[in-house]
C-alpha positions as CSV (number, residue, x, y, z in Angstrom):
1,X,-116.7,210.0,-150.4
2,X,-120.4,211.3,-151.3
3,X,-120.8,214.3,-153.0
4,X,-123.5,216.2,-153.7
5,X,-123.3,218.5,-156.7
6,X,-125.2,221.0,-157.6
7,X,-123.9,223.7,-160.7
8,X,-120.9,224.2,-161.7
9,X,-119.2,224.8,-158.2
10,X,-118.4,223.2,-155.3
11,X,-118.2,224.1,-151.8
12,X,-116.8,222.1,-148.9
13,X,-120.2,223.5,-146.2
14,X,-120.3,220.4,-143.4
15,X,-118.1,219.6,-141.5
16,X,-119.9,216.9,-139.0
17,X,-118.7,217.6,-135.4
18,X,-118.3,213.7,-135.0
19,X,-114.4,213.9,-133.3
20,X,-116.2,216.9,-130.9
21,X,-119.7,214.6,-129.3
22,X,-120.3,210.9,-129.4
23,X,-123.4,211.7,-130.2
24,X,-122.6,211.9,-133.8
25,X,-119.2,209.2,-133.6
26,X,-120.9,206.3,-136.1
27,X,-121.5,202.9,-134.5
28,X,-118.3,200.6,-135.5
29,X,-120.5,197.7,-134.8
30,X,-123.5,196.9,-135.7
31,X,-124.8,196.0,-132.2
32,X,-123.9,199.3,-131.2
33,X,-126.8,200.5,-132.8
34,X,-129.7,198.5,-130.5
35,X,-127.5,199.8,-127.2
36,X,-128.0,203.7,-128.0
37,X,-131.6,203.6,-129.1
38,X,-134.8,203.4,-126.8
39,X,-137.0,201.9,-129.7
40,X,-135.4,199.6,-132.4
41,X,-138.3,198.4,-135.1
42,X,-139.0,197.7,-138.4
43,X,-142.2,198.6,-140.4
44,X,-142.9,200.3,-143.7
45,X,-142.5,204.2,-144.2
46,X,-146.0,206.3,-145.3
47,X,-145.2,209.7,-145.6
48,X,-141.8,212.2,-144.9
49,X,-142.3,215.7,-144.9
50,X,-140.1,218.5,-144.3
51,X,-140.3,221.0,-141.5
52,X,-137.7,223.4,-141.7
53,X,-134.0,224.2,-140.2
54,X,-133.2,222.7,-136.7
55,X,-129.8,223.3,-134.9
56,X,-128.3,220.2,-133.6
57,X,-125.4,220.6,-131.6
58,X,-124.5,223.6,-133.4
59,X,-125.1,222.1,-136.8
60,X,-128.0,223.7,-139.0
61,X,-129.9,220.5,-140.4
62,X,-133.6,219.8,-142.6
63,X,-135.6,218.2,-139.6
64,X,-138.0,216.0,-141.5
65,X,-141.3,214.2,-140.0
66,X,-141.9,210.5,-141.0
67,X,-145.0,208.2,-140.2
68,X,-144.3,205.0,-140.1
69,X,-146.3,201.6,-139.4
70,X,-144.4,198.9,-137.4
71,X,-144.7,195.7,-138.2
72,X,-142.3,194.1,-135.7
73,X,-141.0,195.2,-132.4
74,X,-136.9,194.8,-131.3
75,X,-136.6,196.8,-128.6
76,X,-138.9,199.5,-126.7
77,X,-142.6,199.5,-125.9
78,X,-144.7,201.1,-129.1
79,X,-146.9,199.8,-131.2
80,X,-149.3,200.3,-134.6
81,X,-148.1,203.8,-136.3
82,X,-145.5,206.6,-134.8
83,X,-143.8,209.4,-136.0
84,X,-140.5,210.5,-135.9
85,X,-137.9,213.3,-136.9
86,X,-135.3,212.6,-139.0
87,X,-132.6,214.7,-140.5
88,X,-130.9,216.2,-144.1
89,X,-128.1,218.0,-145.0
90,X,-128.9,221.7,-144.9
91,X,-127.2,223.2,-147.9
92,X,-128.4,226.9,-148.1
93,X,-128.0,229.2,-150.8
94,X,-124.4,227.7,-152.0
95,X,-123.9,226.4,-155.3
96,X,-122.9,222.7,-153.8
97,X,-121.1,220.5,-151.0
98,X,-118.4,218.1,-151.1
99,X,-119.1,215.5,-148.5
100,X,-116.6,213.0,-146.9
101,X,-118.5,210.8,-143.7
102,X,-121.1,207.5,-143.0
103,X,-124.1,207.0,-145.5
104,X,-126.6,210.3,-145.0
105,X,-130.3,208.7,-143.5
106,X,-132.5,208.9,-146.6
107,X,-135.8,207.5,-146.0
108,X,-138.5,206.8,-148.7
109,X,-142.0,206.5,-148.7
110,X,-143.3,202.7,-149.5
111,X,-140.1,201.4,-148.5
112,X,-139.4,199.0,-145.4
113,X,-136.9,199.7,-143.0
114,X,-135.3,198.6,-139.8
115,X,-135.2,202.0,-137.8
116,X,-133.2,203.2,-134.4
117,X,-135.1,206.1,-132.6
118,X,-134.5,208.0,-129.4
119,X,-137.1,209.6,-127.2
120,X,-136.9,213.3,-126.9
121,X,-138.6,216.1,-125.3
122,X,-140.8,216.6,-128.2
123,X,-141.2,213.1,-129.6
124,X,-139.4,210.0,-131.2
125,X,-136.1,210.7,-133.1
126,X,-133.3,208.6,-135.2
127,X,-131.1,207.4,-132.5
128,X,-128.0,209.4,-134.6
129,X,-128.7,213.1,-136.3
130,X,-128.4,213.0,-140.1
131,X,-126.1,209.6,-140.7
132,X,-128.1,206.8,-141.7
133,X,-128.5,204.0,-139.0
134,X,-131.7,203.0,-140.5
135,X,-131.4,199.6,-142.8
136,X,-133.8,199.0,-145.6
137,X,-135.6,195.4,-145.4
138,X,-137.4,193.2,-147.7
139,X,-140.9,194.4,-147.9
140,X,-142.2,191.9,-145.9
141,X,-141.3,190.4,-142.9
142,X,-139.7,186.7,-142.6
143,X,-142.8,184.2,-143.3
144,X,-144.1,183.0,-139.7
145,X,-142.0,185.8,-138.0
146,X,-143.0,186.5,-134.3
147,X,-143.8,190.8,-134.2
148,X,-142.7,191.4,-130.8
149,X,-139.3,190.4,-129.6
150,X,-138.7,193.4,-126.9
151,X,-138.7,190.9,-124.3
152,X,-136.9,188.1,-125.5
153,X,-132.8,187.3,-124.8
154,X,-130.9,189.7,-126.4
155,X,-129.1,186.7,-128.6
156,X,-132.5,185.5,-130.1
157,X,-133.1,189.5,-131.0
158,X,-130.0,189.2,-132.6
159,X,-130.8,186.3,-134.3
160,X,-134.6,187.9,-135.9
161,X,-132.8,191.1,-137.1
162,X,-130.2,189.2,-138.9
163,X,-132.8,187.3,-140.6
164,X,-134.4,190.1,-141.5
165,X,-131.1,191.7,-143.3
166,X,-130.6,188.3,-144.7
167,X,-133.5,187.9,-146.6
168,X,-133.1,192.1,-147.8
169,X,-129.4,190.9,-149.1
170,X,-130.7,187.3,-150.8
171,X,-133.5,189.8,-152.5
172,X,-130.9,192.0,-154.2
173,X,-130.3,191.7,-158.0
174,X,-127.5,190.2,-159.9
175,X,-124.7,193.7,-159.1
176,X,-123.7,195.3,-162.7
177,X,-120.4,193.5,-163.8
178,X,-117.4,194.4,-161.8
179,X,-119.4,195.3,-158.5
180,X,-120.1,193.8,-155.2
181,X,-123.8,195.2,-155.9
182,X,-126.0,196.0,-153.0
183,X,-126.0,192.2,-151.1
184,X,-122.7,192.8,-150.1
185,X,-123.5,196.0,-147.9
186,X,-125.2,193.7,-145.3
187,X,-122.6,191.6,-144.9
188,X,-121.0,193.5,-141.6
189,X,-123.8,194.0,-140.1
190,X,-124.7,189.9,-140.4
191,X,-121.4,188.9,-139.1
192,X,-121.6,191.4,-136.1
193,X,-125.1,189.7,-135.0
194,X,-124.5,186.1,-135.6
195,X,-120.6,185.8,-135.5
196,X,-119.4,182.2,-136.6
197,X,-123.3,181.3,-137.3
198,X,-123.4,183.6,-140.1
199,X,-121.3,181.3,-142.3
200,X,-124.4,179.6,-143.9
201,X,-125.1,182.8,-145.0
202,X,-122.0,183.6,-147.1
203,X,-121.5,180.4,-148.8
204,X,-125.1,181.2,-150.2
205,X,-123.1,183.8,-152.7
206,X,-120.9,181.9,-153.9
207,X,-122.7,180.9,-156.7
208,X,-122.8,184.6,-157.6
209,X,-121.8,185.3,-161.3
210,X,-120.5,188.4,-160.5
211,X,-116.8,187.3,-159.1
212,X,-116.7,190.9,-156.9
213,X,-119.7,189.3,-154.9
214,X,-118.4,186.1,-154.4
215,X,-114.7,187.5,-153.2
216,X,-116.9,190.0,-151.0
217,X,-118.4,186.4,-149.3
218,X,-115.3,184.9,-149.5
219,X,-113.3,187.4,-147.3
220,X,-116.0,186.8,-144.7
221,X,-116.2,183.5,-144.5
222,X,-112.3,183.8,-144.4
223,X,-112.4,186.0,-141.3
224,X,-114.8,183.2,-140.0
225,X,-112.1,180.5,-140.3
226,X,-109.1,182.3,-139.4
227,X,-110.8,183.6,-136.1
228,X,-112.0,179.8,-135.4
229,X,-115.4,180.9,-134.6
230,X,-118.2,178.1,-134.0
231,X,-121.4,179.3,-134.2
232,X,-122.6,181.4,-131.5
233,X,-119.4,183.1,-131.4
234,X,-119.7,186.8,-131.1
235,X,-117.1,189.2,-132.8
236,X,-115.7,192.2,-130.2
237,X,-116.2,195.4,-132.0
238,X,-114.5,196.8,-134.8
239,X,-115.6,194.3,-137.4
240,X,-113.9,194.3,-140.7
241,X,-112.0,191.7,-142.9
């Protein structure tokens, strides 16, 4: 659960209409992501700014305007800088909200991130209103890292986005004691790209000192085994150990 408090009181104010429109049901896999966006890339945000109350489906949300410069292309035709609208929880004048749902988008200026948009009437959009599909990176991509892989097989796009979440989750700190920490967030998302191939991957924590981190690897690689998957091997969606 996320909550957001603010006072003394709290108020339960959004309800997501995600069991009413698959436009706001949240991707069980990860793939799922690159088939409901027009544009998929990843490139460093420069600016967010807010613009004011927009209804979406019915929902009153902050529409915010971010400019971001691409570095690398997945999916889609753009190129350089572009700008996009992305969205907040619109609170009002109550004193808080208690909110129960996926991870809210939250995007940062400086900060590097693999991004899903849509094209709309009046410009580029996150692919999902308010929930956050977006993935922060490393800062920089993969050394030697081709930029343009919107015409490549969809395996080998596979393949470059997982290394790019790979090297965000082998950059992550040593979690406090008694927490998966941060690494262990991308792990999902690995599996659902690379299947059986991602076992390399896993076995890389398990020299973790933190023991949470290495069980969090170790269910995966579990999962791996028990499904008998050889590399290549592809999960069907849901993924979860």
């Amino acid at each position: 659960m996320f909550v957001i408090r603010v006072g003394f009181v709290l108020v339960l104010l959004f309800t997501p209409p995600a069991l009413g429109s698959v436009r706001w049901v949240f991707p069980g896999n990860f793939r799922q992501r690159l088939r409901i966006s027009n544009v998929v890339v990843s490139g460093v945000i420069e600016k967010t700014t807010p613009r004011g109350i927009q209804i979406v489906d019915g929902t009153k949300l902050i529409a915010n305007v971010a400019r971001m410069r691409i570095d690398r292309l997945f999916q889609g035709n753009v190129t350089g800088r572009l700008q996009f609208t992305w969205f907040t929880l619109y609170i009002g004048a109550a004193t808080g909200v208690v909110y129960s749902g996926p991870p809210l988008a939250n995007f940062r200026p400086r900060n590097r991130y693999l991004l899903f948009l849509k094209r709309e009437t009046y410009g580029w959009v996150v692919a999902m209103p308010l929930y956050a599909l977006e993935v922060e990176l490393a800062p920089t991509p993969p050394l030697g890292s081709p930029t343009d892989l919107s015409r490549v097989l969809l395996q080998q796009r596979y393949e470059a986005i997982a290394e790019e979440l790979e090297a965000a989750a082998l950059q992550m700190p040593v979690p406090p004691p008694g927490t998966t920490g941060e690494a262990a967030t991308y792990f999902p998302a690995v599996f659902d790209l690379l299947g059986g191939c991602a076992e390399p991957f896993y076995r890389r924590f398990l020299s973790s000192p933190r023991a949470e981190l290495r069980g969090a690897a170790l269910r995966w690689l579990g999962v791996i085994g028990s499904r008998h998957m050889a590399c290549n091997t592809l999960p069907d969606p849901p993924s979860a150990p």
